[in-house]
C-alpha positions as CSV (number, residue, x, y, z in Angstrom):
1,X,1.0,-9.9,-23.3
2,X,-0.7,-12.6,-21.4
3,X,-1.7,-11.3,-18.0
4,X,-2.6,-13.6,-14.7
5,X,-6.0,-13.6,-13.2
6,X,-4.9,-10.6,-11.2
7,X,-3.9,-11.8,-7.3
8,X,-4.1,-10.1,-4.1
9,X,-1.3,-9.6,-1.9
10,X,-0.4,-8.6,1.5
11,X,3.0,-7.6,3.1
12,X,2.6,-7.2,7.1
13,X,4.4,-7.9,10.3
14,X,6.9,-6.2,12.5
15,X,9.8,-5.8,10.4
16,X,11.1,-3.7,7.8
17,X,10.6,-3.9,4.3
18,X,6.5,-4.1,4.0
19,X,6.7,-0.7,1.4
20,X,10.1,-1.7,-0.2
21,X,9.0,-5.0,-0.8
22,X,6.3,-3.4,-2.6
23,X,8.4,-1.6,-4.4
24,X,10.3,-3.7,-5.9
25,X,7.6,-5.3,-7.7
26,X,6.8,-2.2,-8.9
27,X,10.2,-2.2,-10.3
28,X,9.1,-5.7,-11.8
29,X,5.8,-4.8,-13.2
30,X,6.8,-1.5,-14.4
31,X,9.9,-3.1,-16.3
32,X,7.1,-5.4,-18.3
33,X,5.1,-2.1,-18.9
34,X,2.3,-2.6,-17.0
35,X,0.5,0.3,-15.7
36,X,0.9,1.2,-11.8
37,X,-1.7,3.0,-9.3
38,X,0.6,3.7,-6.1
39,X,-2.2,4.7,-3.0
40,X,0.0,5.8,0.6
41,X,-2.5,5.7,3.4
42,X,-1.6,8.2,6.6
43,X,1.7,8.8,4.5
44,X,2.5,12.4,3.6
45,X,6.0,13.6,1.9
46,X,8.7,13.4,-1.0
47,X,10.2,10.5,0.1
48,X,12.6,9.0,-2.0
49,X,11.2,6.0,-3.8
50,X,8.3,8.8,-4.8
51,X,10.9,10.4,-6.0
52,X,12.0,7.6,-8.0
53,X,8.2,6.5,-9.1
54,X,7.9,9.7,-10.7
55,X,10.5,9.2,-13.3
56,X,8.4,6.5,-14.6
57,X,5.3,8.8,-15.1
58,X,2.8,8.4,-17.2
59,X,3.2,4.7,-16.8
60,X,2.6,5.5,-12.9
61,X,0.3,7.3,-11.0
62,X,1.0,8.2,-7.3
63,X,-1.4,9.5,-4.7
64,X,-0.9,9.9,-0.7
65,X,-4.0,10.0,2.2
66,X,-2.4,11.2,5.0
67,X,-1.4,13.7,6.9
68,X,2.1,12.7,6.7
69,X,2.3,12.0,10.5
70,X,1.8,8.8,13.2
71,X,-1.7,8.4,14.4
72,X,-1.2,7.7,18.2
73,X,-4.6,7.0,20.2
74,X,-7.6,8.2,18.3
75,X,-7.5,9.5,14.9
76,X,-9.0,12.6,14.0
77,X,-11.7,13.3,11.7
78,X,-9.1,14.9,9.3
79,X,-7.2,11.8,9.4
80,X,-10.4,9.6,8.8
81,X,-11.8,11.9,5.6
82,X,-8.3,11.5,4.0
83,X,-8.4,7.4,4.4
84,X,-11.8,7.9,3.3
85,X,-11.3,9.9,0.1
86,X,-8.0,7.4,-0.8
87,X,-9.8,4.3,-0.2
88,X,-12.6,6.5,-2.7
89,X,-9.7,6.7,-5.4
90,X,-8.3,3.6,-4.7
91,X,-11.8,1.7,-5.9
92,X,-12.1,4.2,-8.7
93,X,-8.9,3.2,-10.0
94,X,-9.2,-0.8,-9.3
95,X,-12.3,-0.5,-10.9
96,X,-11.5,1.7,-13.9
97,X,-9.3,-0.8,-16.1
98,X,-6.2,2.0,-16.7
99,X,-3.9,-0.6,-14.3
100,X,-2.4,-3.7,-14.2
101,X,-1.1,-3.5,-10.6
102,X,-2.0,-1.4,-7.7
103,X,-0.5,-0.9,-4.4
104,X,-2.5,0.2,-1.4
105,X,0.6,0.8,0.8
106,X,-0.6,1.3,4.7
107,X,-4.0,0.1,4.0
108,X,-3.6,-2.5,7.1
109,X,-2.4,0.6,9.9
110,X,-5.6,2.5,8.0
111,X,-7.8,-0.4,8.6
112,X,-6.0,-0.9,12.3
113,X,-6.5,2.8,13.3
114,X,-10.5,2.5,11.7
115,X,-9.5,5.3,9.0
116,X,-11.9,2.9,7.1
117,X,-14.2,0.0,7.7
118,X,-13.0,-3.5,6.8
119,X,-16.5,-4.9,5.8
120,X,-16.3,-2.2,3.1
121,X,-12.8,-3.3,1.7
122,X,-13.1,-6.7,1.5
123,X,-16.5,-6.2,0.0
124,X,-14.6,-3.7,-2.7
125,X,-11.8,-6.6,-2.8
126,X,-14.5,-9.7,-3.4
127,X,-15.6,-7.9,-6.5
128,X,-12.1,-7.5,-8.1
129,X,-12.3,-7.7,-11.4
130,X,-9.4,-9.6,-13.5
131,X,-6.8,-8.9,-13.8
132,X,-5.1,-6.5,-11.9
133,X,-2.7,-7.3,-9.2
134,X,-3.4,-5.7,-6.1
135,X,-0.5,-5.3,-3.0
136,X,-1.6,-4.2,0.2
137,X,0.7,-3.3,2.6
138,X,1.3,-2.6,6.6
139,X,1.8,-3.5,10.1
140,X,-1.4,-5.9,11.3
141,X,-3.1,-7.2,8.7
142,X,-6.6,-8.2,10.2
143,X,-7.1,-11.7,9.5
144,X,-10.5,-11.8,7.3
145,X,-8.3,-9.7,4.9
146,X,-5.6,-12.5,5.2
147,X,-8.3,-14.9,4.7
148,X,-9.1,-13.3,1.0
149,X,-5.7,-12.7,0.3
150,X,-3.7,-15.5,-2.7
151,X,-0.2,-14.5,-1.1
152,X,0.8,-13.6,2.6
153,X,4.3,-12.7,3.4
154,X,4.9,-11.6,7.3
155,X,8.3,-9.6,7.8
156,X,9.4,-9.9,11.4
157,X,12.1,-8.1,13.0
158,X,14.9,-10.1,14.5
159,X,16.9,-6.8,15.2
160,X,17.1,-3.1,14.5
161,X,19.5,-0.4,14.4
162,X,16.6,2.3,15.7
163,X,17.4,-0.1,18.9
164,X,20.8,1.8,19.0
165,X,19.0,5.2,18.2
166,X,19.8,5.3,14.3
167,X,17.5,8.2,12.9
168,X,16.0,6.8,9.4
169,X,18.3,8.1,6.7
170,X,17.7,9.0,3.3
171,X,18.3,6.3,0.7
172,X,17.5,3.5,3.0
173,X,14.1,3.9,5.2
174,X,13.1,7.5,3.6
């Protein structure tokens, strides 16, 4: 199987669909039976499309660095030592040649809350080796990180039934 040089890309913006986007390349990439490293910064929980990763284990390996709540104001060092010891795994497993792609979902709010220094990321991202693809994902992506990335796609929300007080329901957001 011929593989490409390996490409870094980022999902960001406003609107929904930054993780599902994600997903669904997953999907892809799983499908041609690559191997998948799935990283959740801040996340914490069973949510669904864990749920649905799981089926396709060994062929996927799924880790979470959060706390499983939102980080308003300052984080806490309990928050920052679990960034710190994902973003540890993360370049472990970029580094180790067992995958082909690997998403770093939330990796922009980790880097926006400073869970993690940039300088230290995009230093771990320059040295990428070929090929795997790597996906990072979340709300404001700093810009010298968009600078590095090969793909950029910015969802932004036009309108949104939370708006109208929808609670996120299972299947859909969770």
């Amino acid at each position: 199987m011929k593989k490409s040089r390996g490409y870094i890309q980022v999902y960001t913006g406003t609107g929904k669909g930054k993780t599902t986007a994600a997903l669904g390349l997953t999907i892809r990439a799983l499908g041609a039976g690559w191997r998948v490293f799935w990283g959740q910064f801040i996340k914490r929980g069973n949510f669904s499309e864990l749920k649905a990763l799981k089926r396709f284990d060994p062929q996927v390996k799924i880790y979470q660095f959060g706390r499983g709540r939102f980080i308003k104001g300052h984080p806490t060092p309990e928050d920052i030592a679990c960034a710190q010891e994902g973003w540890r795994l993360c370049k472990e497993a970029l580094f180790s040649g067992n995958f082909d792609l690997l998403v770093f979902d939330e990796l922009n709010l980790a880097l926006y809350f400073k869970l993690l220094v940039l300088e230290e990321v995009l230093e771990v991202l320059n040295q990428k080796p070929l090929p795997p693809e790597v996906v990072i994902t979340g709300r404001y992506a700093p810009n010298r990180l968009l600078d590095i990335a090969d793909l950029v796609t910015e969802m932004r929300q036009v309108k949104h039934y939370y708006q109208k007080g929808v609670e996120a329901r299972t299947g859909i957001e969770k």
